[in-house]
C-alpha positions as CSV (number, residue, x, y, z in Angstrom):
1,X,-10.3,-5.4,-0.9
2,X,-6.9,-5.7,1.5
3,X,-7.8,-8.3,4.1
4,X,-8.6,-7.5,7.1
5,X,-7.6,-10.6,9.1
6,X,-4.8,-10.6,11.4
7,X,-3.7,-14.4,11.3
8,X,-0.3,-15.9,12.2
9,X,0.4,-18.9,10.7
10,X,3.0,-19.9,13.7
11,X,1.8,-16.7,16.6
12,X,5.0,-18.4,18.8
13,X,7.5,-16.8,16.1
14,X,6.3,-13.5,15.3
15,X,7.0,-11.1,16.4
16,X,5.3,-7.5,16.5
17,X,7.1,-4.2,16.5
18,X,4.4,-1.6,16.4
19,X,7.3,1.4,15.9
20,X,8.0,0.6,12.6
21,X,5.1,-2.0,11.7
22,X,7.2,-4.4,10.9
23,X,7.0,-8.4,11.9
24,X,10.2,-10.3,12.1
25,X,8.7,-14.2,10.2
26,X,9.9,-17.4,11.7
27,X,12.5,-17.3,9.2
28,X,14.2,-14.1,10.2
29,X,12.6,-12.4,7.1
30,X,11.4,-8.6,8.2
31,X,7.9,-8.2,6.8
32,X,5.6,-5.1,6.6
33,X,2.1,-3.9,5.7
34,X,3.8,-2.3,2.8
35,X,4.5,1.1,4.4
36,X,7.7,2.0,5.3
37,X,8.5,4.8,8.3
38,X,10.1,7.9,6.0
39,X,12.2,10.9,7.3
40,X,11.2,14.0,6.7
41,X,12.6,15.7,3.2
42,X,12.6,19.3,5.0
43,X,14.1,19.0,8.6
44,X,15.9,15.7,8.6
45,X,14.8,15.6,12.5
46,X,11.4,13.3,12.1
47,X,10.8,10.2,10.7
48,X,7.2,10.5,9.7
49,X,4.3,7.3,9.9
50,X,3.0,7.8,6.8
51,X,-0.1,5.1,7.2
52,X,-3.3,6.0,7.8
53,X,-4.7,4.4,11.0
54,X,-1.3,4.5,12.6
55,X,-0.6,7.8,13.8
56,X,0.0,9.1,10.9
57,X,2.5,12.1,11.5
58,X,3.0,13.3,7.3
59,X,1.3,15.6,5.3
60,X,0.9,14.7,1.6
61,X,1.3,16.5,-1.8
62,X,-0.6,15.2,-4.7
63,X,0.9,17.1,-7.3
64,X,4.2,14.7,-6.5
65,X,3.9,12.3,-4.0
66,X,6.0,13.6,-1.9
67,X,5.8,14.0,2.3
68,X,7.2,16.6,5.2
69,X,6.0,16.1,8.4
70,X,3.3,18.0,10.0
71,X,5.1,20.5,11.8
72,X,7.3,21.4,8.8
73,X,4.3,21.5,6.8
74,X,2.2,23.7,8.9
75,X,5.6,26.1,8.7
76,X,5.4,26.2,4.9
77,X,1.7,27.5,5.7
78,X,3.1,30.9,7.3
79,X,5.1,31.6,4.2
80,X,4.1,33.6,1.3
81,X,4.6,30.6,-0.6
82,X,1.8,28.4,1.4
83,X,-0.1,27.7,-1.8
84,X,3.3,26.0,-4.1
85,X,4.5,22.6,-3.0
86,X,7.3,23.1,-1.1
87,X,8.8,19.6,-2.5
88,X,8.2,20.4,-6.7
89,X,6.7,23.7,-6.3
90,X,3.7,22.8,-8.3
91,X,0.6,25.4,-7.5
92,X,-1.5,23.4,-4.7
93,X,-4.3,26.6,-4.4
94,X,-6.9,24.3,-5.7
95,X,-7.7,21.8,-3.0
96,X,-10.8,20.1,-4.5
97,X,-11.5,17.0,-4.6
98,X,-11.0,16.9,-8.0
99,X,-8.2,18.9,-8.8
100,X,-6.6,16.3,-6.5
101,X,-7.5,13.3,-8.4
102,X,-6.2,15.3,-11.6
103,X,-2.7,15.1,-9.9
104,X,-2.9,12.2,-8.6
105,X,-4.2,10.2,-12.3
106,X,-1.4,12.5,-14.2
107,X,1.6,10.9,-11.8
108,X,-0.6,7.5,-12.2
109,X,-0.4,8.3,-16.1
110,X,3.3,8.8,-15.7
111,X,4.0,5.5,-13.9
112,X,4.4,6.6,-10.5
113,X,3.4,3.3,-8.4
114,X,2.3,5.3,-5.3
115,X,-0.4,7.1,-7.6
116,X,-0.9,4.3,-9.6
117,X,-1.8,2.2,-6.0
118,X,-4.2,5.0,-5.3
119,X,-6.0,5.1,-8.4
120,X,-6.2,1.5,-8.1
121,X,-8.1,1.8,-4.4
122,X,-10.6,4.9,-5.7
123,X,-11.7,2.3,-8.1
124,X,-11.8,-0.5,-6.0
125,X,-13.8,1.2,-3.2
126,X,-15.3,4.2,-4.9
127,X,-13.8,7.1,-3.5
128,X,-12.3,10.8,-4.5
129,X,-15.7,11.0,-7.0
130,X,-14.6,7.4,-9.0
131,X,-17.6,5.3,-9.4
132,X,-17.1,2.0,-7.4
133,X,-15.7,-0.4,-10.5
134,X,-13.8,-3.8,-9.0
135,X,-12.9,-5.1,-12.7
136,X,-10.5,-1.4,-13.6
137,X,-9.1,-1.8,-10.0
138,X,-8.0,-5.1,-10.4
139,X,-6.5,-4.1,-13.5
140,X,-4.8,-0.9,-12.1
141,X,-3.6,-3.2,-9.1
142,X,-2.0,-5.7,-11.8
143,X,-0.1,-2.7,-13.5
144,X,1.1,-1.7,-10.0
145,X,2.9,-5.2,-9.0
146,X,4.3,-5.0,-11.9
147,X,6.0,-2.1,-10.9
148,X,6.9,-4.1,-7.1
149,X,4.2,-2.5,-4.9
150,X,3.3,-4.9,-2.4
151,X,0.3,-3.6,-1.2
152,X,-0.7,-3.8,-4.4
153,X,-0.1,-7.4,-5.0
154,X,-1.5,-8.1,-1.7
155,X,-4.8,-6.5,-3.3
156,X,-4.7,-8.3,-6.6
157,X,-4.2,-11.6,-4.7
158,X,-7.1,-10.8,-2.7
159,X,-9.1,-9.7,-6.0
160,X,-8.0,-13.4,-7.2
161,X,-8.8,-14.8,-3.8
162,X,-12.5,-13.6,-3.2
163,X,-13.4,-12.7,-7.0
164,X,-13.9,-8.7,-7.0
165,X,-13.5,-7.3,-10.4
166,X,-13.6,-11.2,-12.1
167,X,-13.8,-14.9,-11.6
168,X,-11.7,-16.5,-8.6
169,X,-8.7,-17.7,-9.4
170,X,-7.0,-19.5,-6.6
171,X,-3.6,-20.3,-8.3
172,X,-3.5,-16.2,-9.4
173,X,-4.5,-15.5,-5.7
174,X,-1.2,-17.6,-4.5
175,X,1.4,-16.5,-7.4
176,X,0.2,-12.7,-6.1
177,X,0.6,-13.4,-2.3
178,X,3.8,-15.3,-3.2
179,X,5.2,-11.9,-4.9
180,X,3.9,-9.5,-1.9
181,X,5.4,-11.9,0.7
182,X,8.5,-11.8,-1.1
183,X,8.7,-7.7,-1.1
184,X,8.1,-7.9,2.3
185,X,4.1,-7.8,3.1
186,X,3.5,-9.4,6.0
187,X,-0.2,-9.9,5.9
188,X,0.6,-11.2,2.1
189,X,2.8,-13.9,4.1
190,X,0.2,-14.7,6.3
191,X,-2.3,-15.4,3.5
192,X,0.4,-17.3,1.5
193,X,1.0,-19.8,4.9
194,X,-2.2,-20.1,5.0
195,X,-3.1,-21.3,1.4
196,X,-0.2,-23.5,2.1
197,X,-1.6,-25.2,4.8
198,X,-4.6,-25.7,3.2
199,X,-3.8,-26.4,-0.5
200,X,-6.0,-23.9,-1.6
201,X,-4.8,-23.1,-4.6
202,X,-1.3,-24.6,-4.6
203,X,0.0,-28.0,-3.0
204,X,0.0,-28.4,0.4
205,X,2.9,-27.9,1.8
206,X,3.3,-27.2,5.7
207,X,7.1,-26.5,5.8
208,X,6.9,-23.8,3.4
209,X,3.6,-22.4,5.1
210,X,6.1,-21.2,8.5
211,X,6.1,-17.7,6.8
């Protein structure tokens, strides 16, 4: 549901930095794709990329949400302990699929916005055994802005936007994109400019649409 397109509004004042993924807007505002570079919990000596598609250097832990880097967590794996969490401690011996998705929906269940975002996705593109259902994502990915995940108000926006899981809504689609670009997404920003250019949804306003 994210979009895929890489647009700049104004391509003369942004600016790229691929270390950290973020893009500096032409109003000196630093914007992200919602994932943030982390140091590692455990050795304090790497700062992990903890996207997927960009080098991704963390290993995850369902039962919490938390991350340690790979070499750290292919340490823990020589230890007697290789089957706790080294974060919480929680038993991790069952790697299934869906003894996964069991941790992941009981820290969704508690609020957690990362887990909450992930439930969210399952349902939105039918993965980890969830039947493919657009309308429950859009719902899980309302709960989660509400909680200031960007991504996920990047994804409701793009619910409202293109009409997965309900009606389009255009003026939805904007308020959304308006709330991710403000936390800092930058391809939220770039959809936002771009409805302001256009009107789609709001009044046109070019000034407002430099990002």
């Amino acid at each position: 549901m994210e979009s895929k397109e890489q647009i700049s509004v104004k391509p003369e004042n942004i600016e790229v930095k691929w270390g950290n993924f973020a893009t500096t807007s032409a109003k000196g505002k630093m914007l992200n794709w919602g994932i943030e570079p982390e140091e590692c919990p455990i050795c304090r000596d790497t700062v992990m990329n903890t996207g997927a598609g960009f080098g991704q250097t963390a290993s995850f832990f369902a039962c919490c949400g938390g991350k340690i880097c790979h070499e750290c967590f292919i340490q823990t794996q020589l230890t007697p302990d290789r089957d706790r969490c080294p974060l919480c401690r929680a038993d991790t011996s069952d790697c299934s699929e869906e003894a996964e998705l069991k941790r992941i929906q009981a820290r969704a269940d508690r609020g957690d916005p990362s887990a909450m975002y992930n439930i969210a996705s399952y349902y939105d593109n039918g993965k980890m055994g969830i039947i493919q259902d657009q309308k429950t994502a859009r719902v899980w990915y309302e709960k989660t802005a509400l909680k200031g995940h960007s991504r996920a108000a990047n994804n409701l926006a793009c619910s409202h936007r293109d009409g997965e899981g309900g009606p389009v809504n255009r003026k939805e689609a904007v308020k959304w994109f308006r709330v991710a670009a403000e936390l800092g997404h930058a391809q939220a920003a770039t959809n936002l400019g771009l409805a302001l250019m256009s009107g789609n949804g709001v009044n046109r306003d070019l000034k407002d649409a430099e990002v």
